[in-house]
PAFITOR-204166 format. One record per atom (N, C-alpha, C): x, y, z. Coordinates in pm, whole numbers, padded with zeros to 5 digits, always signed. Last residue first. Layout:
REM residues N
XYZ;...
END
This chain:
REM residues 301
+00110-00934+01131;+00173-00987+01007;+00304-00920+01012;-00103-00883+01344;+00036-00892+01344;+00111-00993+01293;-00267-00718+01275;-00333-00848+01259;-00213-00936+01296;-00191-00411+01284;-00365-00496+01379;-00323-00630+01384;+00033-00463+01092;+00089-00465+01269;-00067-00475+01320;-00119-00380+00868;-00021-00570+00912;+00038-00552+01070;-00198-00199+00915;-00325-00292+00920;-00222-00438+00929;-00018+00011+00890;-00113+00004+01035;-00191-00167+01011;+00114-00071+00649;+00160-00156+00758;+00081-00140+00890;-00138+00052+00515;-00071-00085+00494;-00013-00155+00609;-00100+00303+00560;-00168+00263+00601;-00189+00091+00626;+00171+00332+00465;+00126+00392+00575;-00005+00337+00654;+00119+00317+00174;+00190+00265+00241;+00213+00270+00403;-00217+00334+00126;-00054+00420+00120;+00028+00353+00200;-00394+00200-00123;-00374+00189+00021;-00223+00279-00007;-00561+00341-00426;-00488+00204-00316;-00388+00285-00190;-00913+00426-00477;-00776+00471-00444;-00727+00339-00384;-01191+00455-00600;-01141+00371-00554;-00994+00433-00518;-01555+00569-00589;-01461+00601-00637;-01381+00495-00573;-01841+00512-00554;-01781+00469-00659;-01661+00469-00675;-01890+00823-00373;-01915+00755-00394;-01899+00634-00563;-01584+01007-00277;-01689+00979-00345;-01746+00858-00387;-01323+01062-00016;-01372+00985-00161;-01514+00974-00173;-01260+01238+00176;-01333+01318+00068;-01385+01241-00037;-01234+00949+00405;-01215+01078+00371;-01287+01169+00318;-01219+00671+00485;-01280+00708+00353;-01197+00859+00292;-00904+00526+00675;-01064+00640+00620;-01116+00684+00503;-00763+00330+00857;-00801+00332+00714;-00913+00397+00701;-00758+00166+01106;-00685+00335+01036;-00644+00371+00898;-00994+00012+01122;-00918+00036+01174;-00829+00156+01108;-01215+00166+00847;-01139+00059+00925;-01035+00074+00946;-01437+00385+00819;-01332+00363+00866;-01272+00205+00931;-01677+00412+00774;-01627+00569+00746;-01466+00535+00751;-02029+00296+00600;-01875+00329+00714;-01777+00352+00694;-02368+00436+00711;-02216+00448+00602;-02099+00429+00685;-02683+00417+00635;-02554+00378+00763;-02450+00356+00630;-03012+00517+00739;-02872+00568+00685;-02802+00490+00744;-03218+00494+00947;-03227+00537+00774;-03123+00547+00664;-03253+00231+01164;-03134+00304+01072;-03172+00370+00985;-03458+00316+01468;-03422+00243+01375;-03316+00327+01268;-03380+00298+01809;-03344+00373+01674;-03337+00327+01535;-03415+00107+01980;-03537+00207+01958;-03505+00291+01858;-03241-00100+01971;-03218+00002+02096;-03353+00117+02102;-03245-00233+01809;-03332-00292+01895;-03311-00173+02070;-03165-00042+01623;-03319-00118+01574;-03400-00181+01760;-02882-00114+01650;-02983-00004+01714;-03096+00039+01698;-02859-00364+01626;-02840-00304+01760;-02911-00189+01769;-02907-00384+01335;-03002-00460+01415;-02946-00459+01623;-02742-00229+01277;-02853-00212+01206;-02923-00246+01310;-02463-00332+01344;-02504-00217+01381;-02637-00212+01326;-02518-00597+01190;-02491-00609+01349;-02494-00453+01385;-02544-00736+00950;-02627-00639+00991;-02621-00589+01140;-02376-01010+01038;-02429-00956+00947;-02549-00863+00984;-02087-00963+01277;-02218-01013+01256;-02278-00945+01097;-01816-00835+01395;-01839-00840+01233;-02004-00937+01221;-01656-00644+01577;-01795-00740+01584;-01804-00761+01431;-01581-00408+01706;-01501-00484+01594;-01594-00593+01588;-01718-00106+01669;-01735-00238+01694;-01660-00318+01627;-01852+00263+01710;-01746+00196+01660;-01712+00091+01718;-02080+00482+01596;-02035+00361+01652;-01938+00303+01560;-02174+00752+01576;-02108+00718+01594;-02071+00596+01658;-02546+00911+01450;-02441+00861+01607;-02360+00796+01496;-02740+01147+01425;-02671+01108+01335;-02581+01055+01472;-03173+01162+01407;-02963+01167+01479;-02872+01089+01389;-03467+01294+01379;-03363+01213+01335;-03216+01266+01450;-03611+01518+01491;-03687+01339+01473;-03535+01276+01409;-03476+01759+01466;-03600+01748+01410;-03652+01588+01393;-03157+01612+01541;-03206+01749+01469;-03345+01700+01412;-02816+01570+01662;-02981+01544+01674;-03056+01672+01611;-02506+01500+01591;-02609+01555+01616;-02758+01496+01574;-02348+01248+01735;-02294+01347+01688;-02417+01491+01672;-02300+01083+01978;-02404+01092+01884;-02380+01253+01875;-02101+00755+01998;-02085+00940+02045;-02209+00975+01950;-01941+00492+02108;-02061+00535+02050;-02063+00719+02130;-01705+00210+02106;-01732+00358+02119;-01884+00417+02047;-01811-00052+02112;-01693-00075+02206;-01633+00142+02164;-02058-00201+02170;-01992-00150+02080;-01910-00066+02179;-02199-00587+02222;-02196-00399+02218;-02071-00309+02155;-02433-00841+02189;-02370-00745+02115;-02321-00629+02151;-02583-01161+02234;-02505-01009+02299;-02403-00955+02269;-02728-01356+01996;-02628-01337+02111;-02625-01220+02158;-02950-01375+01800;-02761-01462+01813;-02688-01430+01878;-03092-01172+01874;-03132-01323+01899;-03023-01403+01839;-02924-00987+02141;-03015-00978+01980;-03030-01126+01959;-02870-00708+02390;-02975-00888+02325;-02986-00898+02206;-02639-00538+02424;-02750-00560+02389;-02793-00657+02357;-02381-00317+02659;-02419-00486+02565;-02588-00468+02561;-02281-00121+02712;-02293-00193+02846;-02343-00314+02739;-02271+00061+02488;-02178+00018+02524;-02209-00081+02647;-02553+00104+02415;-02464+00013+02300;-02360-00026+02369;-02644+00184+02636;-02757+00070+02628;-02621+00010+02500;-02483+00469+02681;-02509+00322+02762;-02540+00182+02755;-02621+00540+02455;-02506+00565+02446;-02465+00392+02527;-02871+00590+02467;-02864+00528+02379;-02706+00500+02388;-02865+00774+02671;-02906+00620+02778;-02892+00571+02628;-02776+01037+02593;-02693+00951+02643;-02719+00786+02714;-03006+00997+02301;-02948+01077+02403;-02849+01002+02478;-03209+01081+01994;-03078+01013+02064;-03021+01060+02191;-03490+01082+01807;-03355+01204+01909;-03295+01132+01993;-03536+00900+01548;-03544+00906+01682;-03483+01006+01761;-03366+00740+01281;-03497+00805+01362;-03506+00802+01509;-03019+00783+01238;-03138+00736+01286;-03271+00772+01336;-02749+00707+01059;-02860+00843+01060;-02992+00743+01093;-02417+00661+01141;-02566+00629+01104;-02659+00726+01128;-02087+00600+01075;-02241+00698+01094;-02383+00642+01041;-01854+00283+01203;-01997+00373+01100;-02042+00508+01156;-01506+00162+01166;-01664+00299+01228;-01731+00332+01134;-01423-00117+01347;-01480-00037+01212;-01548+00053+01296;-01120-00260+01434;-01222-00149+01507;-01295-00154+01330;-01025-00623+01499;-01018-00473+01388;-01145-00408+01412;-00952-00857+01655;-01095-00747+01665;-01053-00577+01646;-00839-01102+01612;-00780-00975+01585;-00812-00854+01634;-01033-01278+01626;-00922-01277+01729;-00897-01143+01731;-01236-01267+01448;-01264-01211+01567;-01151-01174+01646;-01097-01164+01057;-01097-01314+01229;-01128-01257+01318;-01074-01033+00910;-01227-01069+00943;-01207-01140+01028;-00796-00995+00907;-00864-00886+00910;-01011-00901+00950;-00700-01249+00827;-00730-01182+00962;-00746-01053+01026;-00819-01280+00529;-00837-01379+00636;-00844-01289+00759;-00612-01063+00457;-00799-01074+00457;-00826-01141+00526;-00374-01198+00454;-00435-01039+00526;-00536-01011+00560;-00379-01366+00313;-00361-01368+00495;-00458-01265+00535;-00444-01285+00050;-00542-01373+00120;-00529-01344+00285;-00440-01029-00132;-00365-01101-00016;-00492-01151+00068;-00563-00917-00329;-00530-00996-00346;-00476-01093-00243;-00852-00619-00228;-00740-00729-00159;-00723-00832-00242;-01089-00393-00091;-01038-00527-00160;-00858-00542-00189;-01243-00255+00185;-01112-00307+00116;-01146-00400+00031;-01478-00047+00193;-01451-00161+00140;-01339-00233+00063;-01661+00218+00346;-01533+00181+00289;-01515+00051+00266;-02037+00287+00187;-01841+00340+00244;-01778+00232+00179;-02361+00166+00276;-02241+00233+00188;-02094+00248+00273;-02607-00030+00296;-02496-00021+00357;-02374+00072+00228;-02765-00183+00105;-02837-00060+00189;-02703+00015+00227;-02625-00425+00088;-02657-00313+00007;-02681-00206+00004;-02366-00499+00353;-02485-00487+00247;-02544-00387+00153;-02082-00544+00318;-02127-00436+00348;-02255-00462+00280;-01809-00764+00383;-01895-00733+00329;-02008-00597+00374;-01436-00890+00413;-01585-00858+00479;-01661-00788+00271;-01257-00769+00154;-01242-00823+00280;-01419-00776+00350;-01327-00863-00214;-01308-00777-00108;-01320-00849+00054;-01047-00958-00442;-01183-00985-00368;-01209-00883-00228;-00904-00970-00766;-00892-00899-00616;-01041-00981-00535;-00679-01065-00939;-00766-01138-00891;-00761-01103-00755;-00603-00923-01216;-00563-00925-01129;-00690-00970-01032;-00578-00928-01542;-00525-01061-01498;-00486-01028-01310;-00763-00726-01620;-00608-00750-01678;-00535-00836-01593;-01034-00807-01551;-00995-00880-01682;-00831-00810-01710;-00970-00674-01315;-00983-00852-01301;-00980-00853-01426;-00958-00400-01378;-00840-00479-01321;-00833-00616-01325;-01193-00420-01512;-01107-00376-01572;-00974-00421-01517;-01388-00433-01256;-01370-00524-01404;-01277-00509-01514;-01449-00305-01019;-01284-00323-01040;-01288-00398-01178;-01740-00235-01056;-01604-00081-01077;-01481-00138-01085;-01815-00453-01132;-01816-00335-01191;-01758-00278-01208;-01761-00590-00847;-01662-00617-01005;-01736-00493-01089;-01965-00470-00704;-01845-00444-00691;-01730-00437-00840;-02293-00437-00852;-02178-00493-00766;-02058-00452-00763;-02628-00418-00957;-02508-00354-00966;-02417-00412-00849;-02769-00754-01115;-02757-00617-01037;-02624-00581-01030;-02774-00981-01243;-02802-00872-01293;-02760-00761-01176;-02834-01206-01074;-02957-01138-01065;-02901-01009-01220;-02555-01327-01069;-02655-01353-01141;-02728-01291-01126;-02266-01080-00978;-02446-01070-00972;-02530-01199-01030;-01932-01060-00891;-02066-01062-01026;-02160-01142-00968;-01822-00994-00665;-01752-00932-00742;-01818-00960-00863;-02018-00769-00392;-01971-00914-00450;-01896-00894-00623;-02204-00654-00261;-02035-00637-00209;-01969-00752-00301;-02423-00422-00441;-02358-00579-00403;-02218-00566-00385;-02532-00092-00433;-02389-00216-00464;-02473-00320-00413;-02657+00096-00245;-02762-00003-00319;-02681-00087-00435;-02485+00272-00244;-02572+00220-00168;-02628+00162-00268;-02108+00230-00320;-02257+00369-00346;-02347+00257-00291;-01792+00206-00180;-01920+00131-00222;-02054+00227-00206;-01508+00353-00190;-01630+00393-00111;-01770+00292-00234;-01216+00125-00178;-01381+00153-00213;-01443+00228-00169;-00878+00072-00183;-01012+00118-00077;-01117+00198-00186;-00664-00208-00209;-00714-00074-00252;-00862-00076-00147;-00372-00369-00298;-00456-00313-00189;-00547-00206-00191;-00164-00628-00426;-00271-00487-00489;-00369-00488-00341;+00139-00774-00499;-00025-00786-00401;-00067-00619-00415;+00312-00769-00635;+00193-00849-00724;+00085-00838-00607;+00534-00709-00532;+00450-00609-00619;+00349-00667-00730;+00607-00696-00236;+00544-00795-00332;+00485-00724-00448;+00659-00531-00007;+00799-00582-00138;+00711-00643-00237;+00570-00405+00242;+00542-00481+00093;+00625-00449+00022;+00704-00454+00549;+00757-00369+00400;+00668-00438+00289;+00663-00444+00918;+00662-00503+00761;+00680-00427+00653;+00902-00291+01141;+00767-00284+01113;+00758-00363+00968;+01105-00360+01241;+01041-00430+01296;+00867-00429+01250;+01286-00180+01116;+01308-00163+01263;+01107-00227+01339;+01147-00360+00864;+01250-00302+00894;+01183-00177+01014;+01100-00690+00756;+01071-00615+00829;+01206-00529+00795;+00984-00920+00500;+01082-00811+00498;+01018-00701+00609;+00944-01244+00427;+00842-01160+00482;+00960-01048+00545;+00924-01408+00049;+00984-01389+00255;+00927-01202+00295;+00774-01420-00188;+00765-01560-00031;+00847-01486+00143;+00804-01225-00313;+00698-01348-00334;+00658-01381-00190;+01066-01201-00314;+01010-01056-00267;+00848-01134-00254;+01363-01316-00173;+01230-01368-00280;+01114-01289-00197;+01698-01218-00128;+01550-01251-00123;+01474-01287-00246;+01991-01259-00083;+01879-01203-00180;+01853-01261-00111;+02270-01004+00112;+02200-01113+00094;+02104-01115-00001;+02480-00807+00060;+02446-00887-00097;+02349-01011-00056;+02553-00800+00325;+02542-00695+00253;+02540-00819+00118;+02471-00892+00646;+02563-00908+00584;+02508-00838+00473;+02260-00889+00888;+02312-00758+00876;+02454-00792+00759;+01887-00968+00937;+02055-00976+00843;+02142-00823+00885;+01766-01128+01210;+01799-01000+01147;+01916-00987+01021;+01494-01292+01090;+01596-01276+01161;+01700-01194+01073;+01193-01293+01008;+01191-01284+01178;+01369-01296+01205;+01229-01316+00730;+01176-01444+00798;+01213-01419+00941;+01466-01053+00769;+01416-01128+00715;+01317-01264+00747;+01517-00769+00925;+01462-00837+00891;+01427-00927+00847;+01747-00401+00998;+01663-00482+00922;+01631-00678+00919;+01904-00315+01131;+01755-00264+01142;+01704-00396+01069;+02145-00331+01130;+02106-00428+01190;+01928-00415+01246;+02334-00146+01004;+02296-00117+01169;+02223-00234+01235;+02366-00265+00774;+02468-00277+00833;+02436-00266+00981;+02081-00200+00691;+02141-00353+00723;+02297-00356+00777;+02103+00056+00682;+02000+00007+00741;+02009-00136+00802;+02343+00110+00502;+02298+00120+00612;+02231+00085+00729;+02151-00020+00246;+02276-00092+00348;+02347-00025+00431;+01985+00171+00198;+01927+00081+00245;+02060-00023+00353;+02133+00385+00121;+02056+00417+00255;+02009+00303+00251;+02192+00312-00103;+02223+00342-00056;+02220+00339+00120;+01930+00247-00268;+02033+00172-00191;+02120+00171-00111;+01679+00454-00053;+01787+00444-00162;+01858+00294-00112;+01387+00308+00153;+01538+00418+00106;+01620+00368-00003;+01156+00242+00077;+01181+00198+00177;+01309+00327+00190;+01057+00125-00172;+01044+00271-00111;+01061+00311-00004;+01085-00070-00279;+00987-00063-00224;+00943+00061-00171;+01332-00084-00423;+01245-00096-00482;+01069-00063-00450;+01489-00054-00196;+01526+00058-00233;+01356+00062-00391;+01455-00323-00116;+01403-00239-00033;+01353-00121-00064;+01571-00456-00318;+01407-00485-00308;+01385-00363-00153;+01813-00391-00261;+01766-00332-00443;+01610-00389-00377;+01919-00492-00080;+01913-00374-00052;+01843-00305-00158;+01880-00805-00151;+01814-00747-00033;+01801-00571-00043;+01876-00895-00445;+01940-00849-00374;+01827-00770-00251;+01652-01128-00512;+01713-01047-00548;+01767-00951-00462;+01596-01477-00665;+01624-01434-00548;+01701-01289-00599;+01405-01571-00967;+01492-01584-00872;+01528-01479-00804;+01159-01542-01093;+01148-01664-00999;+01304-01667-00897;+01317-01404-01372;+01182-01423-01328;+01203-01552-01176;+01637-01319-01254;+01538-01374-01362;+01426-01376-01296;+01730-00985-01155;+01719-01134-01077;+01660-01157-01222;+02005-00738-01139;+01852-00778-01228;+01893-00936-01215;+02235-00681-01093;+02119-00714-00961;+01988-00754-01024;+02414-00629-01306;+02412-00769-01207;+02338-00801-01099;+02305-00563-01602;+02267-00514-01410;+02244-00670-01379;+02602-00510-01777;+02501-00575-01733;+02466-00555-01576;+02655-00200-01953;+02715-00302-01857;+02585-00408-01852;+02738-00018-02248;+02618-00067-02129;+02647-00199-02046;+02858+00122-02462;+02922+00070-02301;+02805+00019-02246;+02562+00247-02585;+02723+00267-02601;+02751+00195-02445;+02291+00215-02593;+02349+00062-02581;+02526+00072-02608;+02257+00512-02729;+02179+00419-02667;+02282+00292-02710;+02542+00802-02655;+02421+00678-02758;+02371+00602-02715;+02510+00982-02370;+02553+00890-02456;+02438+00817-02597;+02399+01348-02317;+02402+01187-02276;+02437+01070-02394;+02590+01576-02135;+02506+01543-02281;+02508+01384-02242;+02662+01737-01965;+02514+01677-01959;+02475+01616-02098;+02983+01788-01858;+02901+01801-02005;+02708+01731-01957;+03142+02006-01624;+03058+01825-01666;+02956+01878-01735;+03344+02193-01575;+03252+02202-01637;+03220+02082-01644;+03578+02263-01300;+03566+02198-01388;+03374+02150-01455;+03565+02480-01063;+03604+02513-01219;+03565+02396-01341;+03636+02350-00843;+03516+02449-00858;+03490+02519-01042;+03847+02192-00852;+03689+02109-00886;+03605+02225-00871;+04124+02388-01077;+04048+02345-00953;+03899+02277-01014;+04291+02297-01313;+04173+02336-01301;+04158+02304-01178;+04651+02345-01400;+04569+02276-01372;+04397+02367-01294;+04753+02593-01680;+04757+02551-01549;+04635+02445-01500;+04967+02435-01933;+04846+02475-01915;+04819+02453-01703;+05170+02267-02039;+05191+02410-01965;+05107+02504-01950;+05271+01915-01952;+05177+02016-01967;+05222+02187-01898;+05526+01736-02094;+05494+01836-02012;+05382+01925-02077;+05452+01520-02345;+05503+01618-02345;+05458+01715-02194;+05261+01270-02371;+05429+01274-02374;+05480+01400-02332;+05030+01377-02425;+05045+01297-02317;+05216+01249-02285;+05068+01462-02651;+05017+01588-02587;+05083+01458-02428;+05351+01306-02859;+05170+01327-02779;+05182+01415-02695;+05548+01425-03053;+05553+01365-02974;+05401+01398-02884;+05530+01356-03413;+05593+01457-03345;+05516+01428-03156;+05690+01115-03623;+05596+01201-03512;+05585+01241-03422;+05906+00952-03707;+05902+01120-03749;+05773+01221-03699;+05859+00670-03720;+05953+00747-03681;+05982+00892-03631;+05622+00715-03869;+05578+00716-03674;+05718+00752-03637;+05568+00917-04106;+05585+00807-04082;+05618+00819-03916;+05273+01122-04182;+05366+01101-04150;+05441+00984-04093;+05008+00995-04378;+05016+01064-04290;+05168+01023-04236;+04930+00912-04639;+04941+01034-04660;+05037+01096-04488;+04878+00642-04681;+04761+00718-04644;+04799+00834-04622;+05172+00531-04692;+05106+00549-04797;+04932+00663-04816;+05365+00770-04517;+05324+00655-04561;+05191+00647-04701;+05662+00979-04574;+05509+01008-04556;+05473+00803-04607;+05930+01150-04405;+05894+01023-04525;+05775+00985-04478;+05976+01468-04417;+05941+01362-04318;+05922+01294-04431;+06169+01700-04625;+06048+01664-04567;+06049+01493-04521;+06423+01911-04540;+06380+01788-04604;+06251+01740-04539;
END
């Protein structure tokens, strides 16, 4: 006799026949070296949870998600980091797990060194071509800086560069949204090394060496440079090495002008541990993270 069928055709529940999940399995179980995981990936917005770490605009976001954001380590590996008590905030150490931050305003060490978290401060390095303006637009018309960054300042990012480099003057030339930074990067206190090459008339010898490092007269004061190596001499010209945290305007020019070498050339090659390298003239690259925190531990941010 056949089962009494409902109206959609399919057997009545009295009379069904009992689930795979009811019934002893007689299939042997799979070891985890055996079991196949599909790679296929879901429909878009199937199950989608909410990311309870996604902050609103202006509010506070999980400590271990702005680290792991920064590149600092996984999340993983970031609460670690805070469990061991590496880590930082406003100068004190957290070690509880879901603290937030404000990636804006608080200042994120870890094992003491700083972290940009801010991903609105932009850091980048210039080789400035000779005969620039260090400035970001010209009334005269002439060629300047905003040139090459005018594309970033008209997409709403408001860089300026740290110090200045006259015209004549080529290389490296941070610019910078971060005011502190800039600020004490040019403060004497700090006395951030720069290194130029210069190419000077004259054959150079070790009493030019002496005369930069023992101090020189110039008519705003006494000036010297705190390394000088003269790299080579060749047919009426030299190429020397000075390196001064002195920031005067024209202050290697007019040292070794008054040393008997005047400048035909002067390019600089390096702040504090920040180097031009292979970059070309015009060209721009941003700061590596690496280099970043050398320059917030100079100024000790």
């Amino acid at each position: 006799m056949k089962p009494t069928a409902r109206r959609d055709g399919t057997p009545d529940k009295g009379n069904r026949k009992p689930s795979a999940e009811q019934e002893p399995s007689t299939q042997p179980k799979l070891r985890a070296s055996e079991i196949i995981v599909s790679n296929a990936k879901p429909a878009r917005h199937q199950h989608k949870e909410p990311d309870l770490d996604q902050a609103k605009a202006g509010e506070p976001i999980r400590l271990q998600k702005v680290l792991a954001q920064a590149g600092v380590a996984s999340r993983r590996h970031s609460e670690v980091l805070i469990d061991a008590g590496r880590v930082e905030v406003n100068g004190r150490v957290v070690r509880k797990q879901g603290v937030r931050v404000d990636p804006n305003t608080d200042v994120i060490r870890v094992d003491g060194v700083r972290v940009n978290v801010n991903e609105d401060m932009q850091y980048f390095v210039l080789n400035k071509p000779r005969g620039m303006q260090s400035t970001m637009n010209d009334d005269m018309g002439r060629s300047c800086v905003g040139d090459i960054v005018g594309e970033k300042i008209a997409a709403g990012q408001r860089l300026f560069h740290v110090g200045r480099l006259d015209a004549d003057t080529e290389g490296l030339l941070l610019l910078t949204n971060d005011g502190e930074l800039a600020n004490r990067l040019t403060h004497p206190k700090y006395e951030v090394r720069k290194t130029y090459l210069a190419t000077v008339l004259g054959e150079a010898d070790r009493k030019l060496i002496t005369t930069l490092r023992e101090g020189i007269e110039l008519d705003d004061g006494p000036a010297k440079a705190d390394f000088v190596q003269i790299i080579d001499v060749h047919e009426g010209r030299s190429l020397v090495r000075v390196e001064l945290h002195e920031g005067r305007k024209h202050i290697v020019r007019r040292m070794l002008k008054e040393a008997g070498y005047p400048v035909e050339r002067l390019v600089r090659t390096k702040l504090h541990t920040v180097q031009l390298g292979e970059m070309k003239p015009g060209n721009m690259r941003a700061l590596n993270s690496a280099e970043l925190t050398s320059l917030y531990k100079a100024v000790g941010m």
